[in-house]
ChimeraX commands (.cxc) that place a marker at each C-alpha (Angstrom):
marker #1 position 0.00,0.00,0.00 radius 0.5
marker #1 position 1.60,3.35,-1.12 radius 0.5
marker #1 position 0.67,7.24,0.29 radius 0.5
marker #1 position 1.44,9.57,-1.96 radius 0.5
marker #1 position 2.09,13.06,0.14 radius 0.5
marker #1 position 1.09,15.49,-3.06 radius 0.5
marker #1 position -1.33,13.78,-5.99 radius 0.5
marker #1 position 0.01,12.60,-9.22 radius 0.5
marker #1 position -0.84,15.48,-12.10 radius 0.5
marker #1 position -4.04,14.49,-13.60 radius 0.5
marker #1 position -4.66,15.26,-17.46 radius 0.5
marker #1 position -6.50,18.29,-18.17 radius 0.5
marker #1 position -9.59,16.14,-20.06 radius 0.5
marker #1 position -9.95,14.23,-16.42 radius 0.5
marker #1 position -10.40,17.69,-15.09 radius 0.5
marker #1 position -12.55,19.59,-17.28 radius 0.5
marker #1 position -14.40,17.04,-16.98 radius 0.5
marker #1 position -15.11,17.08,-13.66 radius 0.5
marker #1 position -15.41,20.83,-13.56 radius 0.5
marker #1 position -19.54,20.38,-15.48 radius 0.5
marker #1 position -20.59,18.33,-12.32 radius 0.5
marker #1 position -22.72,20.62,-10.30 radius 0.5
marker #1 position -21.21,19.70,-7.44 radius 0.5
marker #1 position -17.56,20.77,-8.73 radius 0.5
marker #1 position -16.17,23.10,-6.23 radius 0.5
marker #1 position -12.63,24.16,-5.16 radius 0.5
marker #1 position -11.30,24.61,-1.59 radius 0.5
marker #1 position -7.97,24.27,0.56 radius 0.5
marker #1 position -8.24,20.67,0.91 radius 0.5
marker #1 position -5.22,19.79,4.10 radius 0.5
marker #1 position -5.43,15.62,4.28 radius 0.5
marker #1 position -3.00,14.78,7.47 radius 0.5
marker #1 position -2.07,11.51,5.92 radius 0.5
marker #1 position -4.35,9.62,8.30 radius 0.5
marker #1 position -7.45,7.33,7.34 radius 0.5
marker #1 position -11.21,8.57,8.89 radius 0.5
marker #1 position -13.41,6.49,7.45 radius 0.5
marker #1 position -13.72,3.19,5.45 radius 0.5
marker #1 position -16.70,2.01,3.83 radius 0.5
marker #1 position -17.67,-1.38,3.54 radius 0.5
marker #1 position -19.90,-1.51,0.20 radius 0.5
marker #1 position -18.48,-5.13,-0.07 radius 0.5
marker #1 position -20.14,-6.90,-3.11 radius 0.5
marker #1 position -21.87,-9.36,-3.97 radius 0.5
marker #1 position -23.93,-9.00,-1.07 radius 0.5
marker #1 position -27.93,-10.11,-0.58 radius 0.5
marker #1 position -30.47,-7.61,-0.11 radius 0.5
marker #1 position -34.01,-8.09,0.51 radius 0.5
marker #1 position -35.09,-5.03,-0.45 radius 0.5
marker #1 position -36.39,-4.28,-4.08 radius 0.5
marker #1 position -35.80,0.07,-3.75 radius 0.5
marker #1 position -36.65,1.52,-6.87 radius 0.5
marker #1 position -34.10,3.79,-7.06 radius 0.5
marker #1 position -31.38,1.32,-6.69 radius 0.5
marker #1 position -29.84,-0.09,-9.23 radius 0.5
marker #1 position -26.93,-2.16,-7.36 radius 0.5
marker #1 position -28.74,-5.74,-8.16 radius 0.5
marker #1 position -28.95,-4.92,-12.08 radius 0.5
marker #1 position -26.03,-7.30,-12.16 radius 0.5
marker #1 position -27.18,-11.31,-11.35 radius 0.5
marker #1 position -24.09,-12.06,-9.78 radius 0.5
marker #1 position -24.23,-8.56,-7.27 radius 0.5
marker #1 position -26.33,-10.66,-4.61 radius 0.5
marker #1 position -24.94,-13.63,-2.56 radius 0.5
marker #1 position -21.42,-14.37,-2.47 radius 0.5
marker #1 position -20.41,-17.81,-3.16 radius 0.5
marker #1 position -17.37,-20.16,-4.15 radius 0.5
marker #1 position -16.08,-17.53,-6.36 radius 0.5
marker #1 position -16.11,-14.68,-4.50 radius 0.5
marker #1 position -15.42,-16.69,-0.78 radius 0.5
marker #1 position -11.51,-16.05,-1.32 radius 0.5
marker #1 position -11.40,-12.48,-2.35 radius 0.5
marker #1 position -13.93,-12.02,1.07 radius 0.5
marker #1 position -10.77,-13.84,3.12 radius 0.5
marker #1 position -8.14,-11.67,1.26 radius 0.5
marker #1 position -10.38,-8.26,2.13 radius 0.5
marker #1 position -10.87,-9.28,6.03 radius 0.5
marker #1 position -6.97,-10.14,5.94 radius 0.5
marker #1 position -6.31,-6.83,4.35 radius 0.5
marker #1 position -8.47,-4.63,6.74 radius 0.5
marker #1 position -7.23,-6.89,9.76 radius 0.5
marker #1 position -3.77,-5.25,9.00 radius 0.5
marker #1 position -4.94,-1.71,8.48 radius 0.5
marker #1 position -6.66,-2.45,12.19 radius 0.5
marker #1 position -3.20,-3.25,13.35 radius 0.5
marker #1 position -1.29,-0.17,11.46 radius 0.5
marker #1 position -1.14,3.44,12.74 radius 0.5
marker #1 position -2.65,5.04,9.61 radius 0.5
marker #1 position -6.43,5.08,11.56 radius 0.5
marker #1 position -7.13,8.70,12.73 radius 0.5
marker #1 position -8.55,9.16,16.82 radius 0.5
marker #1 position -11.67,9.53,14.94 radius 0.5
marker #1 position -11.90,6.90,12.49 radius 0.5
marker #1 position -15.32,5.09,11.65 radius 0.5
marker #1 position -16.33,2.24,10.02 radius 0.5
marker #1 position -19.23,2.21,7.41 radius 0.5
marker #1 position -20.18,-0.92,7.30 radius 0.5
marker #1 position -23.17,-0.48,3.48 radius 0.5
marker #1 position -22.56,-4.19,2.29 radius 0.5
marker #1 position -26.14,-5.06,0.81 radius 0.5
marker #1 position -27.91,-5.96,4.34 radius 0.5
marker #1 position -26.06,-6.96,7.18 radius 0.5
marker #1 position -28.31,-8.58,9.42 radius 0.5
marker #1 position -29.12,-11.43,6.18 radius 0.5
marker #1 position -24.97,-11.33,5.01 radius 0.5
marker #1 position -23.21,-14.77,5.61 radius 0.5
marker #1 position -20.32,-13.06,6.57 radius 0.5
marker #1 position -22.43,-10.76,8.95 radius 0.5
marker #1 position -19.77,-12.10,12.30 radius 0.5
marker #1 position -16.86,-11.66,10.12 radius 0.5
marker #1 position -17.78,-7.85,9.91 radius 0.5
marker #1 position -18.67,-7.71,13.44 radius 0.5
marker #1 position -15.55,-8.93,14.49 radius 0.5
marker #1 position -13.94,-6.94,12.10 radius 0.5
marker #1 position -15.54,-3.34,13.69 radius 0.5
marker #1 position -15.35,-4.68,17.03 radius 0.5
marker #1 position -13.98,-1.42,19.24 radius 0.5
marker #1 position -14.53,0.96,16.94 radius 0.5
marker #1 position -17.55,3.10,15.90 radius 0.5
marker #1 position -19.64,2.03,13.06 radius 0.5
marker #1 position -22.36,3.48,11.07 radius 0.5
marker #1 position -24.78,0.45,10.13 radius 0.5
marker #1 position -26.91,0.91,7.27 radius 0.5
marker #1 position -29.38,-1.32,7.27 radius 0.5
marker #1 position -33.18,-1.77,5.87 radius 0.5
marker #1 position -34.18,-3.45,8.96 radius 0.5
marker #1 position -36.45,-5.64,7.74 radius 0.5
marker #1 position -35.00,-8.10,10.44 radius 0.5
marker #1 position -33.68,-7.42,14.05 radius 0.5
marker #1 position -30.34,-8.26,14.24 radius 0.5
marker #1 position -29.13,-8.97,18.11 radius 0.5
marker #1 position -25.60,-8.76,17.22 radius 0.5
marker #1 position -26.30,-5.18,15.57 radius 0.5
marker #1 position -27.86,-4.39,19.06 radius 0.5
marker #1 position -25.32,-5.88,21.05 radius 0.5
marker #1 position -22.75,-3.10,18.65 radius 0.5
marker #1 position -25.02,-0.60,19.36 radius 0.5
marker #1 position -25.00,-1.23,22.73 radius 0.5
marker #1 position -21.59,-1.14,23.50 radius 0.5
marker #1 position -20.32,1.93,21.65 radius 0.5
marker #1 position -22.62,5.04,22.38 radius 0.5
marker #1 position -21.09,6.40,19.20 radius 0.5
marker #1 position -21.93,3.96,16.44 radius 0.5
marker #1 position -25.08,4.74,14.73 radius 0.5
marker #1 position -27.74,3.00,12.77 radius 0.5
marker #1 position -29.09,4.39,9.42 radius 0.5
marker #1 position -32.01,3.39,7.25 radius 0.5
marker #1 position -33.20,5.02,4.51 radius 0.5
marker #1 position -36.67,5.09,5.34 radius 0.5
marker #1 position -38.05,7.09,2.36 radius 0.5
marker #1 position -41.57,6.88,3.33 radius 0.5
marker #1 position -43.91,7.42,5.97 radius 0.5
marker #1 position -46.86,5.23,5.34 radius 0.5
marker #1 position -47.42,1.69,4.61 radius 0.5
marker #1 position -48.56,2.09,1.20 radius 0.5
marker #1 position -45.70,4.58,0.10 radius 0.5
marker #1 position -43.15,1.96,1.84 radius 0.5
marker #1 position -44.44,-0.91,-0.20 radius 0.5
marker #1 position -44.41,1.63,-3.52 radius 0.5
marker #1 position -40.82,2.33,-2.90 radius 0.5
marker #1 position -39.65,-0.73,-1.16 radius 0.5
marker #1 position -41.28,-3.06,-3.18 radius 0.5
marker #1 position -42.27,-5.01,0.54 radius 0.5
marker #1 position -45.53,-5.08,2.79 radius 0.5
marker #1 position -44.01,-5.13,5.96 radius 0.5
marker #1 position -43.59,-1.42,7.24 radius 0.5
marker #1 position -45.08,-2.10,10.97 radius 0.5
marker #1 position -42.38,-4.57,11.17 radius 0.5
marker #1 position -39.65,-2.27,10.18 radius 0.5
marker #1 position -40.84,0.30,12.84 radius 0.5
marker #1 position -41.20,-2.19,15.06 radius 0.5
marker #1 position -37.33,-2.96,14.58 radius 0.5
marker #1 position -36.47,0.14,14.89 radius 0.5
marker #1 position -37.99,1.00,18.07 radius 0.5
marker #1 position -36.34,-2.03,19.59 radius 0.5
marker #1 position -32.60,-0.68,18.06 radius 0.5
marker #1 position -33.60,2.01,19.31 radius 0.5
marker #1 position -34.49,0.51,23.08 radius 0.5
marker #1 position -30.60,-1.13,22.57 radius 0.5
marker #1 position -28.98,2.40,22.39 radius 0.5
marker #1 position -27.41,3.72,25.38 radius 0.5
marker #1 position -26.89,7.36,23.77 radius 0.5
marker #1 position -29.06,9.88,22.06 radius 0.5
marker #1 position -28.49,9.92,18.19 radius 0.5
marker #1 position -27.59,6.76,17.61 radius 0.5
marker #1 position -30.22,6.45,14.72 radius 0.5
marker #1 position -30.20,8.46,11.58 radius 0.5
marker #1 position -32.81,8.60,8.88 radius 0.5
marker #1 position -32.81,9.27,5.59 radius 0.5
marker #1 position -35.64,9.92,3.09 radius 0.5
marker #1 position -35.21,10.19,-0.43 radius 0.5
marker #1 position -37.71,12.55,-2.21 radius 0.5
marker #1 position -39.44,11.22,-5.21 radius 0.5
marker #1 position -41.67,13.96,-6.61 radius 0.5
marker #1 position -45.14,12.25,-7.14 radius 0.5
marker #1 position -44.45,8.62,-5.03 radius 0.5
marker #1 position -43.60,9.30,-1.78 radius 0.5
marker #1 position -43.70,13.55,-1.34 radius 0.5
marker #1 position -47.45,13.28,0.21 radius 0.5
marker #1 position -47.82,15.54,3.53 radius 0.5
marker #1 position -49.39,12.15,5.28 radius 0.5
marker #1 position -45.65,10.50,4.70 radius 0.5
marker #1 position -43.79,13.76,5.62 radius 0.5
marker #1 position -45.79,13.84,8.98 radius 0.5
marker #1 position -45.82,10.37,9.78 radius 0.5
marker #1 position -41.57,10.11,9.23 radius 0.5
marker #1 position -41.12,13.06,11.52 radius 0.5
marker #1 position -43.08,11.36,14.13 radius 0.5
marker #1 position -41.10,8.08,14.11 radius 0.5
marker #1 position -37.75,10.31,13.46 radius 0.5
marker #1 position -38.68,12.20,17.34 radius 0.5
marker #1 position -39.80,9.17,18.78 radius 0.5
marker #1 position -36.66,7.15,17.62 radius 0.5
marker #1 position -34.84,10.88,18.93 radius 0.5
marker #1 position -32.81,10.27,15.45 radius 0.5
marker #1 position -29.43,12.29,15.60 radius 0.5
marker #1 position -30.75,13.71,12.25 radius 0.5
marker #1 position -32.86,13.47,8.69 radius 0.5
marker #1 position -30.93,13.28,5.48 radius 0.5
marker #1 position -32.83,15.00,2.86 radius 0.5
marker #1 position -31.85,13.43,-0.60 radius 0.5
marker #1 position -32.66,12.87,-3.76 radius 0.5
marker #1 position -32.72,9.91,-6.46 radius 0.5
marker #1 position -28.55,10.30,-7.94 radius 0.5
marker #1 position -29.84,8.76,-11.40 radius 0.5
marker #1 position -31.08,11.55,-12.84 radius 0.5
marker #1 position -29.20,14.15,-10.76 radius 0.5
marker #1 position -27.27,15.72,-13.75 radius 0.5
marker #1 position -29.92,15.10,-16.36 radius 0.5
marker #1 position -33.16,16.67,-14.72 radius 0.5
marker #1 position -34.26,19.54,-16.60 radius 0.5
marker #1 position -34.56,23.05,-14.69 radius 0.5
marker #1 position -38.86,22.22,-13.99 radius 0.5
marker #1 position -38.14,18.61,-12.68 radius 0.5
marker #1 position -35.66,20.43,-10.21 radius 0.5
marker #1 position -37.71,23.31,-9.46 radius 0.5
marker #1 position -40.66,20.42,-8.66 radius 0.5
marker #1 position -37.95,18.69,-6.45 radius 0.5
marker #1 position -36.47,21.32,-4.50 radius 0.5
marker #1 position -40.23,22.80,-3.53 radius 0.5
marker #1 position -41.29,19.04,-2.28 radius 0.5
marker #1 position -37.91,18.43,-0.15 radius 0.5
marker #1 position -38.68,22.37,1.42 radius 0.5
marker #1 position -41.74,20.92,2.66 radius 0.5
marker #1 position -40.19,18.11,4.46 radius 0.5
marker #1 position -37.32,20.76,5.46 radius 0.5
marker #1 position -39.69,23.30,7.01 radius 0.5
marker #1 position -41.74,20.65,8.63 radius 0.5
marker #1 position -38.66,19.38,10.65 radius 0.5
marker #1 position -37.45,22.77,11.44 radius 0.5
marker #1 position -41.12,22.88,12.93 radius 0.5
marker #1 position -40.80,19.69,14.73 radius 0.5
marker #1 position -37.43,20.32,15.86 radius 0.5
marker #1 position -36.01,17.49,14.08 radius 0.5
marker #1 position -32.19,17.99,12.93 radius 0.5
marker #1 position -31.81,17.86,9.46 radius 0.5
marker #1 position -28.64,17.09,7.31 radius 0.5
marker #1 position -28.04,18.18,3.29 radius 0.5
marker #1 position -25.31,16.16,2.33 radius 0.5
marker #1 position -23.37,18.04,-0.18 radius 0.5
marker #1 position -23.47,15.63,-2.81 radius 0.5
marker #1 position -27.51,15.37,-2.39 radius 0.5
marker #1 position -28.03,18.70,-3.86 radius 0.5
marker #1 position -25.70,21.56,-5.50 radius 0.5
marker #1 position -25.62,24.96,-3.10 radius 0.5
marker #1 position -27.99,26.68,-5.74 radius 0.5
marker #1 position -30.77,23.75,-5.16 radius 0.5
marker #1 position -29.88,24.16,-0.78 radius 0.5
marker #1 position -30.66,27.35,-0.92 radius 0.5
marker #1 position -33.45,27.69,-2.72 radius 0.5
marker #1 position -34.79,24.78,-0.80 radius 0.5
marker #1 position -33.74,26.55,2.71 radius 0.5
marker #1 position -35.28,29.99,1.30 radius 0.5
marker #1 position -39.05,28.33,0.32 radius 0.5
marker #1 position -38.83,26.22,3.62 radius 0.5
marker #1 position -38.45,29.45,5.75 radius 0.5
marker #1 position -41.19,31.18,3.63 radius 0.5
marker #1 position -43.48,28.15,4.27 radius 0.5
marker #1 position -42.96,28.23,7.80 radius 0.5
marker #1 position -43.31,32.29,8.07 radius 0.5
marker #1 position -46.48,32.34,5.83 radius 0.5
marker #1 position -47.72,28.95,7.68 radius 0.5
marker #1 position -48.08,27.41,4.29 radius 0.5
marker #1 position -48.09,23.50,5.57 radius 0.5
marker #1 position -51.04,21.37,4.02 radius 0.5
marker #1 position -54.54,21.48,5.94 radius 0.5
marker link #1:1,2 radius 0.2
marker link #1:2,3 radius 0.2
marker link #1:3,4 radius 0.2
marker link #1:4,5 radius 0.2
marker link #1:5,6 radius 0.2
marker link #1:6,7 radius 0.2
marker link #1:7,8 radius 0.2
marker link #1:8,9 radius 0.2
marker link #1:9,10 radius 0.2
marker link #1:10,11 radius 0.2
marker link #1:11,12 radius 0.2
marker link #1:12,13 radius 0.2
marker link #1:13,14 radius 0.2
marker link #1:14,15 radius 0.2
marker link #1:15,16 radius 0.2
marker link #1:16,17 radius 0.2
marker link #1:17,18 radius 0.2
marker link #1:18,19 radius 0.2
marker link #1:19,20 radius 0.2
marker link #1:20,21 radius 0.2
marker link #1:21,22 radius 0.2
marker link #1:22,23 radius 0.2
marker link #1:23,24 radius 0.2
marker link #1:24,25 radius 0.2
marker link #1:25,26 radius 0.2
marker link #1:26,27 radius 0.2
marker link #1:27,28 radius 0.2
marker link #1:28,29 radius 0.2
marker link #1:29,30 radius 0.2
marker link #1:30,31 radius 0.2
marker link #1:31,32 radius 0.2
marker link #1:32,33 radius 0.2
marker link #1:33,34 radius 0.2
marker link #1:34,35 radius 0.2
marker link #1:35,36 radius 0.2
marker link #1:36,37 radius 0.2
marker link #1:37,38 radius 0.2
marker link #1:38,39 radius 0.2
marker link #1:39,40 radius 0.2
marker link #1:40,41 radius 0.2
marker link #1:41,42 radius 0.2
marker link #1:42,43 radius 0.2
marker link #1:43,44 radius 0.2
marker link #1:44,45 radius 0.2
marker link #1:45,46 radius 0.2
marker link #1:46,47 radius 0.2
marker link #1:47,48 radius 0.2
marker link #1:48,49 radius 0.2
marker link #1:49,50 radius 0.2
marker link #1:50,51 radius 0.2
marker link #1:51,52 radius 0.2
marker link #1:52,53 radius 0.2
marker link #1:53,54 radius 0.2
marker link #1:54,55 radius 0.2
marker link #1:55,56 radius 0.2
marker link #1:56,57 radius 0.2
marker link #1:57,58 radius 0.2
marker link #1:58,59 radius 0.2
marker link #1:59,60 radius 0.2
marker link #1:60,61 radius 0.2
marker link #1:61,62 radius 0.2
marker link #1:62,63 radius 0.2
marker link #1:63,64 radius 0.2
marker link #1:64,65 radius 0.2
marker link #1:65,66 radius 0.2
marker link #1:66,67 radius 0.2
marker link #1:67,68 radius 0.2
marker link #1:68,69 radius 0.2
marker link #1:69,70 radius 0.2
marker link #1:70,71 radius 0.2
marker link #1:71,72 radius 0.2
marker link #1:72,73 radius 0.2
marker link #1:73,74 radius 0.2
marker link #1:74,75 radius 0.2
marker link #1:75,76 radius 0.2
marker link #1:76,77 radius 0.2
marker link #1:77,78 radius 0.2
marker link #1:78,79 radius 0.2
marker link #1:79,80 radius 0.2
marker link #1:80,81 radius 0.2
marker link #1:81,82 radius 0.2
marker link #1:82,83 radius 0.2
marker link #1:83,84 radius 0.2
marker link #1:84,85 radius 0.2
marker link #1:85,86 radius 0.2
marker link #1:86,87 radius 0.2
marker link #1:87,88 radius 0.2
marker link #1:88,89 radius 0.2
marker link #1:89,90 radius 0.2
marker link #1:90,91 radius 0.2
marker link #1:91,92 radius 0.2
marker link #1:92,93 radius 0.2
marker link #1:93,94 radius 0.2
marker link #1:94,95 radius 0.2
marker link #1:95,96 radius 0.2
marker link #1:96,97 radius 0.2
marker link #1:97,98 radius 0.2
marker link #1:98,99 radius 0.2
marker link #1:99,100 radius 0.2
marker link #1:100,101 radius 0.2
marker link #1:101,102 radius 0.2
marker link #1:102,103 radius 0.2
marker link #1:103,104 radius 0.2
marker link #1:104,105 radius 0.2
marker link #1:105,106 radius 0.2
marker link #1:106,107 radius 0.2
marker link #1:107,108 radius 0.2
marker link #1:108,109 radius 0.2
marker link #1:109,110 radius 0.2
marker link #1:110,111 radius 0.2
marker link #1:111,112 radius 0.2
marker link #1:112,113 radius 0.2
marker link #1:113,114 radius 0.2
marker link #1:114,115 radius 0.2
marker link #1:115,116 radius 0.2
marker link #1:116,117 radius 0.2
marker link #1:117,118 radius 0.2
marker link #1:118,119 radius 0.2
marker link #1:119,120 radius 0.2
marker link #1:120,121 radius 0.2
marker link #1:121,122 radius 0.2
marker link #1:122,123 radius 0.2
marker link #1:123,124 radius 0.2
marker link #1:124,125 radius 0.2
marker link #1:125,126 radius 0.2
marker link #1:126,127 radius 0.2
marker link #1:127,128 radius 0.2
marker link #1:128,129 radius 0.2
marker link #1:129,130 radius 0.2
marker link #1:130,131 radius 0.2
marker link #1:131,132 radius 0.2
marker link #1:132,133 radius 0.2
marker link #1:133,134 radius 0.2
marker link #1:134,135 radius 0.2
marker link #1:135,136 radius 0.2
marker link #1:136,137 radius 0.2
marker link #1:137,138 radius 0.2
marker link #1:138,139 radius 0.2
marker link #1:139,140 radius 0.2
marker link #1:140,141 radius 0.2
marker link #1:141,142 radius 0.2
marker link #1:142,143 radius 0.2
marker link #1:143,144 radius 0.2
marker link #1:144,145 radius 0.2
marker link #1:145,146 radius 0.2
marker link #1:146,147 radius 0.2
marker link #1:147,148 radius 0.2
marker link #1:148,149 radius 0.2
marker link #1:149,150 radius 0.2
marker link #1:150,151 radius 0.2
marker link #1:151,152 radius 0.2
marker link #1:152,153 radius 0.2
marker link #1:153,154 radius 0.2
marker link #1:154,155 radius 0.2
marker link #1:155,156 radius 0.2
marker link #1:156,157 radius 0.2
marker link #1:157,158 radius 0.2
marker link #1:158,159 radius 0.2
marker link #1:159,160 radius 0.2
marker link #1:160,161 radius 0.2
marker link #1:161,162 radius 0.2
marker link #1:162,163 radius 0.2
marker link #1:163,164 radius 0.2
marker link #1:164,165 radius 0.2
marker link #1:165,166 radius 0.2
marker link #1:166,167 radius 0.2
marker link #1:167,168 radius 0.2
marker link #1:168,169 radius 0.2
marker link #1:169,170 radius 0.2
marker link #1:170,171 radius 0.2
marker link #1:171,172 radius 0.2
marker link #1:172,173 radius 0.2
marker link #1:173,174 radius 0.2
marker link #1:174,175 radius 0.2
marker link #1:175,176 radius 0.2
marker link #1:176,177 radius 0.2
marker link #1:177,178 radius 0.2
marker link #1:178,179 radius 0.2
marker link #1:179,180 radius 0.2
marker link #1:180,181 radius 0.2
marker link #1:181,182 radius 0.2
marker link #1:182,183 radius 0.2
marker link #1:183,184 radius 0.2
marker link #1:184,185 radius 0.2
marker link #1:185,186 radius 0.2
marker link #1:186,187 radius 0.2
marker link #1:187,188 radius 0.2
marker link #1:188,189 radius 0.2
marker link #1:189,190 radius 0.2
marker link #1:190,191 radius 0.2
marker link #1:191,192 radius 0.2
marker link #1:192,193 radius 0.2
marker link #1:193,194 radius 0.2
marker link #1:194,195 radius 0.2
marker link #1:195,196 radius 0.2
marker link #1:196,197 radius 0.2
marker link #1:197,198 radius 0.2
marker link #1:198,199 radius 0.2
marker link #1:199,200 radius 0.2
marker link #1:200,201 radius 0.2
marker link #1:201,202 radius 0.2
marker link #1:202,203 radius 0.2
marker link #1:203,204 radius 0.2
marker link #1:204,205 radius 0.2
marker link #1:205,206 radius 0.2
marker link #1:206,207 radius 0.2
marker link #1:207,208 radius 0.2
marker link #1:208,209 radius 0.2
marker link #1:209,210 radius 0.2
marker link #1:210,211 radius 0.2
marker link #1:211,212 radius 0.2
marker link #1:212,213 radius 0.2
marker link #1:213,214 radius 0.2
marker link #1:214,215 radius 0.2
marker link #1:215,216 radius 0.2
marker link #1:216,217 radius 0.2
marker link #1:217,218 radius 0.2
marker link #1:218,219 radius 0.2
marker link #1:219,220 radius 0.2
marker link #1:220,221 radius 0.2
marker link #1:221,222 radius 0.2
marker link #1:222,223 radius 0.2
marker link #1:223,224 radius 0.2
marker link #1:224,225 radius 0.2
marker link #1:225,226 radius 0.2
marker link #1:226,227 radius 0.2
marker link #1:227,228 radius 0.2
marker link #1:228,229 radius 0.2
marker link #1:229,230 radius 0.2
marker link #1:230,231 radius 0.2
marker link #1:231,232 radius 0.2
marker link #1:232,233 radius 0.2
marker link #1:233,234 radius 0.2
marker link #1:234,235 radius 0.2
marker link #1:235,236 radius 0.2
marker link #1:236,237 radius 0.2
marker link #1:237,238 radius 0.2
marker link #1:238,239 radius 0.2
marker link #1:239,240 radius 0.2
marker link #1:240,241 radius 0.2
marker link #1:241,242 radius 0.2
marker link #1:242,243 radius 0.2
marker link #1:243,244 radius 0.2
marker link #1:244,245 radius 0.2
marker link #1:245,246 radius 0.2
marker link #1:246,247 radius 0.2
marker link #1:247,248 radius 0.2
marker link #1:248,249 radius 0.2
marker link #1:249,250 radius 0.2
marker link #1:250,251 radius 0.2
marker link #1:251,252 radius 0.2
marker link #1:252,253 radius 0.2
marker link #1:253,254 radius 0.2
marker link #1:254,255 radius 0.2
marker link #1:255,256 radius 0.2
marker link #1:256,257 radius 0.2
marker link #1:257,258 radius 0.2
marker link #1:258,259 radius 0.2
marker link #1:259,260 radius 0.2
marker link #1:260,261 radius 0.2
marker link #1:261,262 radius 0.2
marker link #1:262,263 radius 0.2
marker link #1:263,264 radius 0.2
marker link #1:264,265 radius 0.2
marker link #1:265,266 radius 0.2
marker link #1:266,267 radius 0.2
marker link #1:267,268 radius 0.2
marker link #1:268,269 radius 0.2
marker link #1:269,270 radius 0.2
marker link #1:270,271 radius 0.2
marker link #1:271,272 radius 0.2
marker link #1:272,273 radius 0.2
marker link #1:273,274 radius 0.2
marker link #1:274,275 radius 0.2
marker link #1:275,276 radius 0.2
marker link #1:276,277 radius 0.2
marker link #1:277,278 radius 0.2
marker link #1:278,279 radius 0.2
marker link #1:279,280 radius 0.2
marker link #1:280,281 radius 0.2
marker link #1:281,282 radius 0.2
marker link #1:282,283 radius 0.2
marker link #1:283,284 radius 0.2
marker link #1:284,285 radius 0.2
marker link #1:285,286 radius 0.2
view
């Protein structure tokens, strides 16, 4: 494994082209050499989840690891065992453990052990409880869960989920939730999709389970498919249904998080200037 102090010269067609992302933006980056964060998005990996936004399973072989793939697993844990042992992991370092879903992975205890003493973001859809998840949770007041909930109703869940079993979720949740030995260790995020799940009955019903679950935040976000291709009216429709959600968790007192790449500082601010105006002209639905 090498570090390269100062980055190799990139051509100039590698960076024009990353100057027409939207998200493109320069700044006085300072890396002190030392790792914060690695995230696990470890495939093939199952899922039980049919999101319609994702597109990860498109491939046949993306799902369950088998023969093939059981010695490139082994060489990864080795690998990650001896970054464990190194000194390159900053005081803050966290894991990210996004393989699929952990609570259904058959290496699930390999990537327990393998985050053992340190904290860890789970992301999981929590279809099932998972006790050694818990047990994690438990343990480390400072790893998290996170589920992109995306809904707030049973009918929106199945829509967007592509599963009838959104009591049993919550119910999950809450009992994560009961394993937690610090406020914030859940996070939520909900992905807006203008005309499926932007209905005032789902935005109310997600704040309610976000305070009751006293969720360290709410990630506002958006489908990435078409985030470069949507014409100026889609993303005028978008940025006007995540304000409502905004303004009704500023009302609720619900912390909410725009991840940068989510949406471009033109779309945050419009979405931050329509949510104040609906909460100063008390514009909220009924």
């Amino acid at each position: 494994m090498c570090y390269h102090p100062t980055p190799p010269p990139y051509p100039r067609s590698v960076i024009s082209y990353c100057s027409r992302c939207p998200l493109y933006r320069k700044a006085e980056w300072k890396p002190d050499g030392l790792i914060h964060q690695i995230s696990l998005g470890v495939y093939p990996s199952p899922c039980q989840c049919h999101c319609i936004y994702c597109h990860a399973y498109d491939k046949p072989d993306a799902a369950t690891p088998n023969s093939r793939t059981a010695e490139a697993y082994n060489h990864l844990f080795e690998l990650l065992e001896m970054v464990k042992q190194s000194n390159m992991l900053a005081p803050n370092f966290m894991w990210q453990v996004t393989c699929g879903e952990i609570s259904i992975h058959p290496y699930k205890e390999r990537f327990l052990d393998l985050v053992h003493g340190r904290p860890t973001m789970f992301f999981t859809n929590s279809f099932k409880y998972d006790e050694g998840i818990a047990q994690h949770l438990h343990d480390h007041p400072y790893s998290q869960l996170f589920l992109s909930m995306d809904a707030g109703t049973p009918e929106t869940w199945k829509k967007v989920k592509g599963a009838d079993n959104f009591e049993q979720v919550t119910s999950n949740l809450v009992e994560y939730y009961h394993a937690t030995v610090a406020e914030g260790q859940i996070r939520l995020k909900y992905i807006v999709l203008p005309g499926i799940n932007d209905t005032w009955e789902d935005y109310v019903s997600f704040v309610n389970i976000a305070k009751l679950l006293k969720a360290a935040s709410v990630q506002i976000s958006r489908d990435y498919i078409n985030r470069v291709s949507m014409s100026p009216e889609e993303r005028t429709v978008l940025v006007s249904a995540a304000a409502y959600l905004l303004a009704l968790c500023k009302k609720s007192g619900v912390p909410v998080f725009l991840f940068d790449l989510d949406y471009t500082i033109a779309e945050r601010e419009q979405m931050q200037k329509f949510a104040d105006e609906i909460l100063q002209r008390g514009l909220f639905p009924g």
